[in-house]
C-alpha positions as CSV (number, residue, x, y, z in Angstrom):
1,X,34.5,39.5,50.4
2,X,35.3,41.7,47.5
3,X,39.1,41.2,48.2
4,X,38.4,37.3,48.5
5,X,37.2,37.5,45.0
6,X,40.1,39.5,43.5
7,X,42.5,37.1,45.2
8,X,40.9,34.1,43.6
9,X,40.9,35.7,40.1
10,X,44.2,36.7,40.3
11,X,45.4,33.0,41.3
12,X,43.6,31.5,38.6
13,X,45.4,32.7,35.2
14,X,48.5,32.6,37.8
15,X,47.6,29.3,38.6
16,X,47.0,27.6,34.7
17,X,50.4,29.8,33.7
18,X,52.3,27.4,36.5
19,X,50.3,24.5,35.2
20,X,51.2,25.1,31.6
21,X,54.3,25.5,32.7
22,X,54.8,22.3,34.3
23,X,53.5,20.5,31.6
24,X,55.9,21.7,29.1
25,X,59.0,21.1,31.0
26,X,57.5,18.1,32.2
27,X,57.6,16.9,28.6
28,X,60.9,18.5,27.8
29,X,62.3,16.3,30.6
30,X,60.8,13.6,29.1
31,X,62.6,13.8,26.0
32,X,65.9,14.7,27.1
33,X,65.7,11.7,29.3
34,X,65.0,10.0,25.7
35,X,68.0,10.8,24.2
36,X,70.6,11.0,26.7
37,X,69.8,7.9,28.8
38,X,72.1,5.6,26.8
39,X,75.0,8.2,26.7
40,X,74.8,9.0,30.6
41,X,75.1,5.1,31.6
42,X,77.8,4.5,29.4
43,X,79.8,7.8,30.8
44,X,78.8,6.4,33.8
45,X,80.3,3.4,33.3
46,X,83.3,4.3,31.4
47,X,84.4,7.7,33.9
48,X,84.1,5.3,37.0
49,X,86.7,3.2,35.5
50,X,89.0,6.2,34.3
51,X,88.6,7.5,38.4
52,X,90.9,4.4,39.4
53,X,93.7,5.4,37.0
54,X,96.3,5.5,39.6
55,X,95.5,2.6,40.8
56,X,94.9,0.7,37.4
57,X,98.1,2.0,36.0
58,X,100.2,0.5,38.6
59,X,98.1,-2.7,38.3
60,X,98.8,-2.5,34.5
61,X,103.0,-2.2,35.4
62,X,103.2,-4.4,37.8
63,X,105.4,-6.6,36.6
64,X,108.2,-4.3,36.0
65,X,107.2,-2.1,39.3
66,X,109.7,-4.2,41.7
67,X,112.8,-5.8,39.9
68,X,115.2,-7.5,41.0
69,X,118.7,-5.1,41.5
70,X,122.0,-6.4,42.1
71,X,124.5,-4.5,39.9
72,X,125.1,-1.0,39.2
73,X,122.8,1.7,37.5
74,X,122.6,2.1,33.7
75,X,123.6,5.7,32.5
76,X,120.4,7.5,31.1
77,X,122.5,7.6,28.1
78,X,122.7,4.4,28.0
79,X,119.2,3.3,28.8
80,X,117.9,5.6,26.0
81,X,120.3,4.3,23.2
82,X,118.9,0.8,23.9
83,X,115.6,2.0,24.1
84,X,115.7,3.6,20.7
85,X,117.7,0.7,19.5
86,X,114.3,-1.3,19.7
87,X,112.6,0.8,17.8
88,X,114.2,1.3,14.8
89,X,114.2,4.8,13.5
90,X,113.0,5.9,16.5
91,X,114.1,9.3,18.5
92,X,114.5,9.9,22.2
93,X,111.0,12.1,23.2
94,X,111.9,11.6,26.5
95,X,112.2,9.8,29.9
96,X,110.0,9.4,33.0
97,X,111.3,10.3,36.6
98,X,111.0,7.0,39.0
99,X,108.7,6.3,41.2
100,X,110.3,4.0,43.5
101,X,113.5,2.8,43.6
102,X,113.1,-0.7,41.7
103,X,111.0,-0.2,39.0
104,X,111.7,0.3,35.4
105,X,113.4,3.0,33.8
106,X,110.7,4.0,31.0
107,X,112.2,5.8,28.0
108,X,109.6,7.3,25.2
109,X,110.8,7.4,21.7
110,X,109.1,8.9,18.8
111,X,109.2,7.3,15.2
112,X,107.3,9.7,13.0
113,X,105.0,11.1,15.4
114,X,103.7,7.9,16.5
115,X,105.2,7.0,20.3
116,X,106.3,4.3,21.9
117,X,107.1,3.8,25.9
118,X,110.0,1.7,26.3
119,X,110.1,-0.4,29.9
120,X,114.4,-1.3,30.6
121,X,116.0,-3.1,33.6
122,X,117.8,0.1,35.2
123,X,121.0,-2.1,35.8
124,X,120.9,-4.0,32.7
125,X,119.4,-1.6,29.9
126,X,117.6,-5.3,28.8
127,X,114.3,-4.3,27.3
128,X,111.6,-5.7,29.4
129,X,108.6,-4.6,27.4
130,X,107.7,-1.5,24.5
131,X,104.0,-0.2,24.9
132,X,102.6,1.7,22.2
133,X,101.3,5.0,23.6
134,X,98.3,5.1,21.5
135,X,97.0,1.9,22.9
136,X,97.3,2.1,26.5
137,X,94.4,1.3,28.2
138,X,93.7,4.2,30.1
139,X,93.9,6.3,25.9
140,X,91.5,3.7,25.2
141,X,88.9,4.1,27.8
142,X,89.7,7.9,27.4
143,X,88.2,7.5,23.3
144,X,85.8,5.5,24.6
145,X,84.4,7.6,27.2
146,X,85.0,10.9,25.3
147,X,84.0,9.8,21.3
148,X,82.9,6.1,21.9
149,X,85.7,5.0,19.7
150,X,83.7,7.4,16.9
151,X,86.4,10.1,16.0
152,X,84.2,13.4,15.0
153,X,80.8,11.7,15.0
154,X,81.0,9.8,18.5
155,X,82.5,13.9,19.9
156,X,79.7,15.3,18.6
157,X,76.7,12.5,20.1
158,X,78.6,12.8,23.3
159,X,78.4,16.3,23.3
160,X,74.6,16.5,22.4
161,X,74.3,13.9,25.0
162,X,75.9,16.2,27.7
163,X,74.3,19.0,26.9
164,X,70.5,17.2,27.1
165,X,71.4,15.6,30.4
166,X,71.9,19.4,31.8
167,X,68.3,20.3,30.4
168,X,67.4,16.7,31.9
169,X,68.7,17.6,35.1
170,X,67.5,21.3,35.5
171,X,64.2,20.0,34.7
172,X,64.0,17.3,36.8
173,X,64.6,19.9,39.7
174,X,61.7,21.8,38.8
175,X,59.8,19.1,38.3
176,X,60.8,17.5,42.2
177,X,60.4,21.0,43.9
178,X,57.8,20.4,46.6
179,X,55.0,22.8,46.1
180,X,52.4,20.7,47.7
181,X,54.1,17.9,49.6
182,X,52.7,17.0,53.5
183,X,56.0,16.1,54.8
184,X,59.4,14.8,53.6
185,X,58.2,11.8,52.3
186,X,59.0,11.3,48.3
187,X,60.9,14.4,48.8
188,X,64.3,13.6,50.8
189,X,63.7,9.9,51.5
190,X,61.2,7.3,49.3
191,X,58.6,5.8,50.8
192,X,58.0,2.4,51.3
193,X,55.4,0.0,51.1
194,X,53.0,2.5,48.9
195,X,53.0,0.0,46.0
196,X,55.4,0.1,43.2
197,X,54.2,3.2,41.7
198,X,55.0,5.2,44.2
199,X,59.1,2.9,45.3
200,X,59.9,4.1,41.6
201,X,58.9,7.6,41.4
202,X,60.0,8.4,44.7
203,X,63.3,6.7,43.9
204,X,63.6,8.6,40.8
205,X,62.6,12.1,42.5
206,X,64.9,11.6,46.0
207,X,68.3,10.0,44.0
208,X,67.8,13.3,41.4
209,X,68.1,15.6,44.4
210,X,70.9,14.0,45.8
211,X,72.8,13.4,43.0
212,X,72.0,16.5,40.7
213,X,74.9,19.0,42.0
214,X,77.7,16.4,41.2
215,X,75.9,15.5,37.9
216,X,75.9,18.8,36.8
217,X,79.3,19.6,37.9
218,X,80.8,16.9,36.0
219,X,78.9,18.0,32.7
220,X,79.8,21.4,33.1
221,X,83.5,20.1,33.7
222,X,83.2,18.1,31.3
223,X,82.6,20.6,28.3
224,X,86.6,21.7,27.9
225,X,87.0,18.9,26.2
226,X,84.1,18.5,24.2
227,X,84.5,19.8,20.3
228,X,82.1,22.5,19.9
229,X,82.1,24.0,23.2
230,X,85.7,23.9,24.0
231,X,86.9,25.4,20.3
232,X,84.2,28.0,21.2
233,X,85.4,28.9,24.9
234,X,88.8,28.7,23.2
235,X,87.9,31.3,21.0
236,X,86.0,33.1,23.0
237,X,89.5,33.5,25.3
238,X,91.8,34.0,22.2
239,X,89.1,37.0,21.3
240,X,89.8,38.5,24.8
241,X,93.5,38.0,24.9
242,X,92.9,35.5,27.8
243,X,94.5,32.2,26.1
244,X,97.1,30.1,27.2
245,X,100.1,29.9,25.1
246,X,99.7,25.9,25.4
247,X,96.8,24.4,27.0
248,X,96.3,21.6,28.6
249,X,93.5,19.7,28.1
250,X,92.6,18.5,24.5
251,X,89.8,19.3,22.7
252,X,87.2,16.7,20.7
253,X,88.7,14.0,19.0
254,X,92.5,12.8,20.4
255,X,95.2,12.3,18.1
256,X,96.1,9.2,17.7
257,X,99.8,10.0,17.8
258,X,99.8,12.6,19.9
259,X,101.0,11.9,23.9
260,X,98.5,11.7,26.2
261,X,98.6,12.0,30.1
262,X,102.7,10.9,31.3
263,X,104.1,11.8,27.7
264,X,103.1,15.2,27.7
265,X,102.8,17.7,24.5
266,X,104.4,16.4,21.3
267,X,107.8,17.5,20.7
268,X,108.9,18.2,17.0
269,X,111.6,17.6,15.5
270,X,114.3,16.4,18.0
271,X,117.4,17.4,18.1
272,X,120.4,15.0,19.1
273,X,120.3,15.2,22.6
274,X,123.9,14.2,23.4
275,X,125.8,16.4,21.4
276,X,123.3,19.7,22.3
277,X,125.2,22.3,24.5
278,X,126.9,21.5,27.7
279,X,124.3,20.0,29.4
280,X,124.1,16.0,29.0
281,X,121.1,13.8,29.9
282,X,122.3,12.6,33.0
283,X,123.0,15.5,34.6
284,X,119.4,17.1,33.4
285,X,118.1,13.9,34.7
286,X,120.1,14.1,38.1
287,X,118.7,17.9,38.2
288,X,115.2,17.0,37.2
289,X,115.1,14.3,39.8
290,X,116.5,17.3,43.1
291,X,113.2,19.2,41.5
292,X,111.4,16.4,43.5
293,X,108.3,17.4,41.5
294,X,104.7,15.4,42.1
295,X,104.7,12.2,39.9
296,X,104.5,11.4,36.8
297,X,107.3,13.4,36.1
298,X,108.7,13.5,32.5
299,X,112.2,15.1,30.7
300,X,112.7,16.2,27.9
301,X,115.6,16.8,26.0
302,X,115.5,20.3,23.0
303,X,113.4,20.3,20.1
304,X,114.2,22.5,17.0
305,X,111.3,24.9,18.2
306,X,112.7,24.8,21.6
307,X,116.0,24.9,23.0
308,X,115.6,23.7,26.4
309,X,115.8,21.2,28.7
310,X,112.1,20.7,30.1
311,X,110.6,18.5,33.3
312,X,107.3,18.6,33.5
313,X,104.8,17.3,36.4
314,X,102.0,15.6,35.0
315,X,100.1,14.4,38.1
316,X,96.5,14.5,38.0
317,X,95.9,16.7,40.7
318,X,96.6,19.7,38.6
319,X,97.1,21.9,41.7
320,X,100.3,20.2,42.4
321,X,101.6,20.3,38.9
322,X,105.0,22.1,37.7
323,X,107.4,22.5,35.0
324,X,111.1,23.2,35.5
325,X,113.2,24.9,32.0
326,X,116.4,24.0,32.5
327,X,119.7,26.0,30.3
328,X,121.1,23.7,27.7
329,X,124.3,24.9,28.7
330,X,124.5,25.1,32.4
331,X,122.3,23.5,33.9
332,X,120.6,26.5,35.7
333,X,116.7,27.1,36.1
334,X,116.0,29.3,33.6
335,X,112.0,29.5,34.8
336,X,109.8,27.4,36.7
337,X,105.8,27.3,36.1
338,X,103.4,26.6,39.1
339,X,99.8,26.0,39.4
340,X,99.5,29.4,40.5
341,X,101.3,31.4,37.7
342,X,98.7,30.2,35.0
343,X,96.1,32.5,34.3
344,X,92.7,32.0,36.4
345,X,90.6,30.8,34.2
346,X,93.4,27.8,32.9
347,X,93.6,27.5,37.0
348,X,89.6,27.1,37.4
349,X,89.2,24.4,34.8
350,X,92.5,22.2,35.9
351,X,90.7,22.8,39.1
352,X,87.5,21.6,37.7
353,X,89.1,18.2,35.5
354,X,91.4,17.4,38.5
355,X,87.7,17.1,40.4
356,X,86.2,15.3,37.1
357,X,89.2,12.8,36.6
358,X,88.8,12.1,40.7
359,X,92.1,13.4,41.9
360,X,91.4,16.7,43.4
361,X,91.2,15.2,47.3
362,X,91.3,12.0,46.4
363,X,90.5,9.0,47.7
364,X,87.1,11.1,48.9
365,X,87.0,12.3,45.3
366,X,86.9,9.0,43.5
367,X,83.9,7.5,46.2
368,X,81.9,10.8,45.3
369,X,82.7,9.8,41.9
370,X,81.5,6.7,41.8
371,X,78.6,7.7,44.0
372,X,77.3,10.0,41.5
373,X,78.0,7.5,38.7
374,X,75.8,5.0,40.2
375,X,72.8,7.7,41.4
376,X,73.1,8.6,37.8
377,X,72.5,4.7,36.4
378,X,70.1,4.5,39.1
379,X,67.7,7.8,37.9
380,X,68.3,6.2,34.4
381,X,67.3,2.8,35.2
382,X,64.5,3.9,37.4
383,X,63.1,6.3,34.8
384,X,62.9,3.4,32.0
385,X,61.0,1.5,34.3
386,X,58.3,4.5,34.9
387,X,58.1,4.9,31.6
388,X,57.3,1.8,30.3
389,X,54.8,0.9,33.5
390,X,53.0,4.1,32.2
391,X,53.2,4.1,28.4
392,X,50.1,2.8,26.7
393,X,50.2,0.4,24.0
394,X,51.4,1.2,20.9
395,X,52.4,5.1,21.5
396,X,55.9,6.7,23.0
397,X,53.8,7.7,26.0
398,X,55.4,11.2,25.9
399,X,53.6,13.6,28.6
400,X,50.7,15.7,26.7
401,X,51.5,18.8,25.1
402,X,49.5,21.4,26.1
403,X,47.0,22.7,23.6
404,X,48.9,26.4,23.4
405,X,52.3,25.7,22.8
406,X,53.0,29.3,23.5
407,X,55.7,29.9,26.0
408,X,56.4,33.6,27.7
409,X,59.2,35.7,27.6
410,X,61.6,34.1,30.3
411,X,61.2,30.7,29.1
412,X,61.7,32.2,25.8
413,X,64.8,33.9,27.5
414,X,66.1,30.9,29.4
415,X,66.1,28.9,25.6
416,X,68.0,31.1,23.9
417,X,70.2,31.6,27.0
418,X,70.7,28.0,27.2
419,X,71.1,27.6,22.8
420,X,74.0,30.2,22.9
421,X,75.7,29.1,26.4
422,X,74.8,25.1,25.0
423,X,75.4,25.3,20.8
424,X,74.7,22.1,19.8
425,X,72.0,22.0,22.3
426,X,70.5,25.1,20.6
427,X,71.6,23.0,17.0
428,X,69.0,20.3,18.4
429,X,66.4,22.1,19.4
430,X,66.7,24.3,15.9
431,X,66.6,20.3,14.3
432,X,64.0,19.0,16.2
433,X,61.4,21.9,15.6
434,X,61.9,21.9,12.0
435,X,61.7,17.8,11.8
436,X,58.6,18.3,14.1
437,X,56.6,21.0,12.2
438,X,57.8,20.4,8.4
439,X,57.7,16.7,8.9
440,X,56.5,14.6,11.9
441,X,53.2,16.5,11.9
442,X,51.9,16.0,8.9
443,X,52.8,12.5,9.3
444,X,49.9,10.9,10.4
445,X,51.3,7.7,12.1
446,X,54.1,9.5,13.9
447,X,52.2,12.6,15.0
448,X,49.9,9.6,16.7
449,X,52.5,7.9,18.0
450,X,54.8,10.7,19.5
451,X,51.5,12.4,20.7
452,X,51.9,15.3,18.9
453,X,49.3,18.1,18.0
454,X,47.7,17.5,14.4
């Protein structure tokens, strides 16, 4: 009896700590959900499209994919003087490898930084189209997915956006785990014909567990890119002497000038091409082309800071990507990079985007993708829906905090973990505590409405 007792007083402080607990991450959820709803159905939206690249980019070109071919080939020489002779003032920046065998020859010229792709008829040299490389549609869904067409401001939200969705998502498992569930019922598979209360918090709860792992693999693969985070891991690496010489992924904000995807880095200052050491264009491109390196494949010629002859894979599946340096003089191989010869943390993230962008294994890759996308839109849309079935009139309807706000020293632990791993999470949090205390609760009418303590 006596140890009956002493069980029962230990579970109940053990008990209320869980409780209290739950509540507070229950709210925390809540929130998060609050601000990055928007922001995850519209990266949703926007990285599905980005996915089918490959197969939108050959939609895009094809009208010049299969021409019609009945003379002989153009020199490359000759294909890049016409190509540079539609843009006036232009440089050659380089040419892309083809495909197939009746598509057009694409040059890239540069006219003060800002580049243009140049689609010929490879028999002809006629200029079939010129595409400005700062407008293509797959740059454009690319700002729009990474900045919303924002610059600074629109890196920053999406950021903050990312970041919340973790918390929303680590939360959410916490918040699913079944401590006192009779069966697998609302825990691997909703049930059904239990009212509508129950279809949309069990379709919230089971989508969640399915889709969390891929969520929170393409937010933590997403943060290279983002502003903050990726200038911080960047320096973090340049601290430890572990950063690449050029990297490749960009960081917040593109340039609006600057290649992106097929063109590769930007090349200053070109040099004339043709009258540059022994080596001509069409015998790099002739070399370049033996290389038979994974697609897109791009040339180019020396630049003032480098005097070499350069073709570079830039496929998607980073695994399979390569760059060949070839003597301005002979001809000869003076190095070529693999996949393998970057460092291993370059070779984990390319890893990691080539997953993100859908090209690691794809096709599989783009259906998981797309799978997650729409679990993600679905947790979203079902999660409005509870929300405003449950809210009482004329309040947010933000879960109760608990009377004690005060937290112990892991949670403590776990925040500041998450604020220094997470910076403009931990910015937020800093933001929202002092708009909450110095503002919102002495505010009468918003400390009623967002249910906070007086």
């Amino acid at each position: 009896m006596a140890r009956a007792i002493d069980q029962r007083e230990t579970e109940g402080p053990e008990t209320e700590r869980r409780g209290r607990l739950y509540r507070m991450l229950w709210r925390w959820h809540f929130y998060a959900g609050l601000i990055c709803i928007p922001f995850v159905i519209w990266l949703a939206v926007t990285g599905s499209i980005y996915l089918f690249r490959p197969q939108i980019d050959a939609w895009v070109d094809r009208d010049v994919a299969v021409l019609e071919r009945n003379g002989d080939p153009a020199t490359q020489q000759e294909l890049v003087a016409a190509a540079t002779a539609a843009v006036p003032g232009s440089t050659f920046a380089g040419i892309m490898l083809p495909e197939q065998p009746d598509q057009a020859a694409r040059v890239v010229v540069s006219d003060k930084g800002a580049r243009t792709r140049v689609y010929l008829h490879p028999d002809t040299a006629a200029i079939l189209k010129t595409q400005d490389e700062g407008s293509t549609w797959d740059r454009w869904i690319f700002k729009l997915h990474g900045e919303l067409m924002m610059g600074t401001a629109g890196s920053l939200m999406v950021e903050l956006a990312a970041s919340w969705a973790i918390v929303m998502i680590l939360t959410g498992l916490y918040l699913w785990w079944p401590r006192n569930a009779k069966g697998l019922g609302g825990v691997l598979y909703p049930r059904l014909g239990q009212g509508p209360k129950r279809f949309w918090r069990d379709l919230h709860a089971v989508v969640g567990i399915y889709v969390s792992a891929f969520a929170l693999f393409l937010l933590a693969s997403g943060m290279p890119w983002a502003l903050v985070w990726g200038n911080g891991f960047k320096m973090a690496r340049e601290a430890t002497g572990t950063a690449a010489i050029s990297q490749d992924w960009t960081i917040g904000p593109v340039n609006e000038h600057a290649g992106h995807g097929d063109a590769g880095a930007s090349h200053d200052g070109m040099m004339d091409h043709s009258a540059h050491g022994g080596l001509t264009l069409d015998r790099a491109y002739a070399i370049a082309l033996d290389q038979k390196l994974a697609p897109p494949v791009i040339l180019t010629p020396p630049t003032k800071s480098s005097n070499y002859w350069r073709a570079k894979s830039n496929a998607q599946n980073r695994p399979v990507q390569q760059e060949v340096v070839l003597d301005p003089m002979t001809g000869d191989i003076v190095s070529r990079q693999q996949f393998g010869d970057k460092h291993i943390i370059d070779q984990v993230v390319g890893v990691m985007i080539a997953a993100h962008e859908g090209q690691l294994f794809a096709p599989l890759n783009q259906v998981l993708g797309v799978l997650t996308a729409l679990g993600l839109v679905t947790l979203c849309v079902s999660a409005f829906v509870m929300w405003r079935r449950r809210a009482p009139e004329g309040v947010l309807g933000a879960p109760p905090p608990i009377p004690d706000a005060r937290i112990g020293w892991g949670l403590a632990a776990i925040i500041i973990i998450a604020a220094i791993l997470l910076p403009v999470l931990g910015a937020s949090l800093l933001a929202i505590a002092v708009l909450e205390r110095g503002v919102l609760r002495r505010w009468a009418g918003a400390r009623r409405w967002l249910g906070l303590p007086a």
